[in-house]
C-alpha positions in Angstrom: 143.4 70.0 151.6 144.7 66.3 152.4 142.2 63.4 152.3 144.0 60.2 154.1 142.1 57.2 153.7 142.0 54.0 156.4 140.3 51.0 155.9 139.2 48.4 158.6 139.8 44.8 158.9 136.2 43.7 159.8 133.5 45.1 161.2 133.8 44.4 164.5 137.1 46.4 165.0 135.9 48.9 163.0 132.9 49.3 165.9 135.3 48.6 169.0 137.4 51.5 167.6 134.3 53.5 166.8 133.4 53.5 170.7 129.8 54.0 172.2 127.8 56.3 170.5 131.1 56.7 168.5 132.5 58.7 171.3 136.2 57.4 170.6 136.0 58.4 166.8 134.4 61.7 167.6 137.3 62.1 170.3 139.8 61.5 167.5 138.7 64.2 164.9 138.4 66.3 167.7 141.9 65.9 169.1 143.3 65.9 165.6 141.7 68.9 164.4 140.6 66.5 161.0 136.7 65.7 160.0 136.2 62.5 158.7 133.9 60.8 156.0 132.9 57.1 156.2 132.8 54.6 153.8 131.5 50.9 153.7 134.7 49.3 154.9 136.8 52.8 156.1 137.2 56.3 157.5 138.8 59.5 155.7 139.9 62.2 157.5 140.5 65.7 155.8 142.1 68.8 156.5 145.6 70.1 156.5 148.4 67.1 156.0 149.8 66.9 159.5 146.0 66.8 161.0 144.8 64.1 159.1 147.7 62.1 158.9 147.8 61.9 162.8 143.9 61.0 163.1 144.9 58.1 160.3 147.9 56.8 162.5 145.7 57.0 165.8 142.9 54.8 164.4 145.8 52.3 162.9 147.5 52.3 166.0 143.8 51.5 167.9 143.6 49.0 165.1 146.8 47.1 166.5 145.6 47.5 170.0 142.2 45.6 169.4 144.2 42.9 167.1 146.4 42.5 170.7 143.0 42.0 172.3 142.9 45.2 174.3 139.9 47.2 175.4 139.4 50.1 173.1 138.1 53.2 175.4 139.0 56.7 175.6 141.8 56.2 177.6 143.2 54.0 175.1 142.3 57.0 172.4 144.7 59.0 174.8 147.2 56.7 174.7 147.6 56.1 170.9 147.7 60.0 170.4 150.9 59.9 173.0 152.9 57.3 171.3 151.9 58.0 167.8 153.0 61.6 168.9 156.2 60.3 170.4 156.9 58.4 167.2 156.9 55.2 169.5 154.0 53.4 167.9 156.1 50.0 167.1 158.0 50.4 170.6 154.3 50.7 172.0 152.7 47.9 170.4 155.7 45.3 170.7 155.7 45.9 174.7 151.9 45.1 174.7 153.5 41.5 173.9 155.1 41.8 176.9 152.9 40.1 179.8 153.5 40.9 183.6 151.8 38.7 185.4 148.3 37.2 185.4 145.6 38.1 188.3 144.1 35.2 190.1 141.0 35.4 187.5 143.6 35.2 185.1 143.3 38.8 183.5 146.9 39.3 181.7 148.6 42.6 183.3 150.7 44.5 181.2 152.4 47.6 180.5 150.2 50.1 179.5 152.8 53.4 178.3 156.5 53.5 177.0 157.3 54.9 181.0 155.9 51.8 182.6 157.9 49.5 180.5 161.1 51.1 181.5 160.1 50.6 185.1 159.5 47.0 184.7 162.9 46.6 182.8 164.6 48.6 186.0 162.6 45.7 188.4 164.2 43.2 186.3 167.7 44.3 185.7 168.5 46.5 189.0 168.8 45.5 192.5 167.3 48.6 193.8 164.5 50.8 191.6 163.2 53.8 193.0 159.9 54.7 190.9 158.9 58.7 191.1 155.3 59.3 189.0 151.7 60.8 189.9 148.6 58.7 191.1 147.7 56.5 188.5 150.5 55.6 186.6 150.5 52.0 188.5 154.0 52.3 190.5 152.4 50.1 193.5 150.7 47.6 191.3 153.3 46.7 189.0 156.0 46.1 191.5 153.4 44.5 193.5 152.9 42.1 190.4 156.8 41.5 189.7 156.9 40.5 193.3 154.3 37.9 192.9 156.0 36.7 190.0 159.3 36.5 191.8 157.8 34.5 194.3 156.0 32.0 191.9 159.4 31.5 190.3 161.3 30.8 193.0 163.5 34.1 192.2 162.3 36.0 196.4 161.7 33.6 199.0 159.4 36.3 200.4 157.3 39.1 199.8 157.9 42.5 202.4 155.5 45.2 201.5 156.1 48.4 203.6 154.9 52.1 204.0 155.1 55.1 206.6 152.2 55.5 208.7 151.5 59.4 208.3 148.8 60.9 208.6 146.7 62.8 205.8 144.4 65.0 208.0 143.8 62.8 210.9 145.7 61.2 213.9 146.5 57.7 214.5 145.4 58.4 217.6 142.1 58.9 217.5 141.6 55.5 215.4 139.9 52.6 217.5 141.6 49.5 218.7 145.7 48.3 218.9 148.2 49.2 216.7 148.0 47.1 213.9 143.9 48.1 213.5 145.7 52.2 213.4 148.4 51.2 210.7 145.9 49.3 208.7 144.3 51.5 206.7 147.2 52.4 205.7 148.5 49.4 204.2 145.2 48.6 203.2 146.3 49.4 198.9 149.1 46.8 199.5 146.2 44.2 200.8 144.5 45.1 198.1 146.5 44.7 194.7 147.8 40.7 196.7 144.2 39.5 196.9 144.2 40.8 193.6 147.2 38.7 192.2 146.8 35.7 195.0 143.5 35.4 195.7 142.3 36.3 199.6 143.4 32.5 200.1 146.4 32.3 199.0 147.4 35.5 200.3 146.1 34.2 204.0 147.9 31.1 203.7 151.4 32.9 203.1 150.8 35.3 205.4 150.2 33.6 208.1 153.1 31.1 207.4 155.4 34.4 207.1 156.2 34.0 203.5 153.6 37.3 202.7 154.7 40.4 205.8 153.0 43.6 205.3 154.0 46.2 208.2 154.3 49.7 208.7 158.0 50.9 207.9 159.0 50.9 211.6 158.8 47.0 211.6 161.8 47.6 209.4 164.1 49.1 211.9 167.1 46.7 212.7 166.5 43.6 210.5 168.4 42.3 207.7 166.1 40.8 204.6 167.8 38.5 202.6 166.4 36.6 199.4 162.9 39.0 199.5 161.1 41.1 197.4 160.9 44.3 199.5 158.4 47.3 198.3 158.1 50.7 199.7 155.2 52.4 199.1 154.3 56.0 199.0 157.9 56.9 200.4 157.3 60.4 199.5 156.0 60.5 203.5 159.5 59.2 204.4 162.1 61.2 206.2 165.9 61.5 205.0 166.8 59.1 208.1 163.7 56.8 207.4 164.8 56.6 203.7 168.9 55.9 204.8 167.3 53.0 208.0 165.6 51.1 204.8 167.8 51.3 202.1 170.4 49.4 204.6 167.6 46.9 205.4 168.5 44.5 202.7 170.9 41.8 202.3 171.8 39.0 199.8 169.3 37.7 197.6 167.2 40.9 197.5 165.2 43.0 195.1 164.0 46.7 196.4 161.4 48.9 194.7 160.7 52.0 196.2 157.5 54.6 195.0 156.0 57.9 196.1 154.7 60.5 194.6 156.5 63.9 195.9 153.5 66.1 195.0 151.8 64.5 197.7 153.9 64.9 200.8 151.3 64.5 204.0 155.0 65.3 205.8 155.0 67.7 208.9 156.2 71.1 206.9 159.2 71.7 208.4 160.3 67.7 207.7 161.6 67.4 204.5 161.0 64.1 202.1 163.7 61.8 201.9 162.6 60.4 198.7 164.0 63.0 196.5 166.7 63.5 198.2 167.8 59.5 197.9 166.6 59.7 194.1 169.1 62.4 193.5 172.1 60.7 195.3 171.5 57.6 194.4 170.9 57.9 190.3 174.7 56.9 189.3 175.1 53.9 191.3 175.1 50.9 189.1 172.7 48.5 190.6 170.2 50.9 191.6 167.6 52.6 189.0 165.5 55.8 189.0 162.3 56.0 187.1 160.4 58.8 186.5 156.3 58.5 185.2 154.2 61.4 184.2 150.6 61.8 183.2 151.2 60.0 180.6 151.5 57.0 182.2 148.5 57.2 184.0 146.4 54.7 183.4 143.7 54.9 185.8 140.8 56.9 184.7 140.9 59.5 181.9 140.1 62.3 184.2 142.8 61.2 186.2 145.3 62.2 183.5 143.4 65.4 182.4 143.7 66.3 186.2 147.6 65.7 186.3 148.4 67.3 183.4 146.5 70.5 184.3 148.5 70.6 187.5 152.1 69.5 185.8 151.1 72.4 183.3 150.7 74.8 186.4 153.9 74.4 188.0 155.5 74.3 184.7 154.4 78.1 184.3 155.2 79.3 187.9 158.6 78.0 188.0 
């Protein structure tokens, strides 16, 4: 029987980690398989060796976390257990250094798992990043935010946010008004995460002086964009030909990111996606990099990633 003792630097962090109606410690001795005692200033946990010793590195990883001034919830319970788990607890806690961008009410975005920060590093160093992962994990949102940085810096004279306009279970026909009110709601996440970063102001202004274009991907058909930030979004809905047209849309100057999620292809059946297929042909060009996220990314909403795990689990047993 092992009894690992941690103590807490002050009371505050020891009730942040502690959770509501200390949910998070509860969630820890559960997930960890080790009980726990408390003392004036600590926590024990008990049990066999490995147990307790993973429920002592979870809460000093959490302890880290809320030094960094991060928000200590369940999902951020998940999270330590991955990275302590992974043995990446100082990779982990040195990217949460590491700060994005900064919303227009000045919240700090960062990344939030060891799989986002190698996608940001492939925005930064590559030309051309193509960004595979479940809902979630925050493939739109972070590119969105290294474009707004680019811009800000001087480093994209432009932003060009893209995505297909296919249907998931109705037709574009029968959706009121012109063209633009049917491709819309489509582009409405893209609208969405700039207001977020810009401000609805800001993001009004550049749009309507060009510097801000979001269109449906067949805008993209025989242009060449130089010195932009282009993003694809859910290019999972793309064809083979569709993928080939925009890949060959930009020119000097340019940064690409490209995301989908290939489990949720709202494709015709007998069309194929295009975005796995340019993933796989594309992985050994120097210049261009290929990211994969998994639930463990996700960084949405706890049941988000109990939801994509039970489904990755799935298919891993009916290969």
């Amino acid at each position: 029987m092992e009894n690992i003792h941690v103590e807490f630097d002050n009371l505050e962090q020891m009730m942040a980690i502690f959770g509501n109606f200390d949910e998070n410690i509860n969630l820890i001795a559960k997930e960890s398989g080790a009980p726990f005692t408390l003392s004036n200033h600590g926590i024990s946990f008990s049990g066999d060796e490995k147990s307790a010793q993973l429920a002592a590195d979870v809460i000093e990883t959490l302890k880290k976390l809320y030094n960094k001034n991060e928000h200590i919830d369940k999902m951020a319970v998940a999270y330590a257990f991955d990275i302590v788990r992974d043995g990446q607890m100082e990779a982990a806690l040195e990217m949460m250094s590491d700060v994005v961008a900064i919303t227009a009410k000045g919240r700090q975005i960062k990344s939030r798992s060891i799989g986002q920060k190698h996608y940001i590093n492939a925005i930064r160093n590559n030309t051309v990043t193509i960004c595979i992962g479940p809902a979630g994990t925050g493939k739109t949102y972070l590119a969105m935010a290294l474009a707004v940085v680019a811009l800000k810096n001087k480093q994209a004279s432009r932003i060009i946010l893209t995505r297909p306009a296919v249907e998931a279970g109705e037709k574009l026909g029968f959706l009121p008004g012109d063209l633009q009110n049917k491709v819309d709601p489509y582009l409405r996440p893209l609208y969405d995460a700039l207001y977020e970063f810009m401000g609805a102001d800001a993001y009004q202004r550049l749009s309507e002086s060009g510097v801000i274009e979001v269109a449906p991907l067949a805008y993209m058909r025989g242009r060449t964009l130089n010195d932009a930030f282009i993003i694809l979004d859910e290019a999972q809905n793309c064809t083979s030909e569709q993928m080939k047209m925009f890949l060959t849309r930009f020119g000097e100057g340019s940064k690409v990111v490209v995301t989908g999620d290939i489990t949720q292809i709202d494709l015709p059946h007998e069309r194929a996606s295009g975005l796995k297929k340019s993933a796989d042909l594309l992985k050994n060009i120097q210049g261009i990099a290929v990211v994969y996220l998994t639930g463990k990314d996700v960084v949405r909403h706890s049941l988000v990633r109990s939801i994509i795990k039970a489904f990755e689990k799935h298919e891993i047993e009916n290969r």
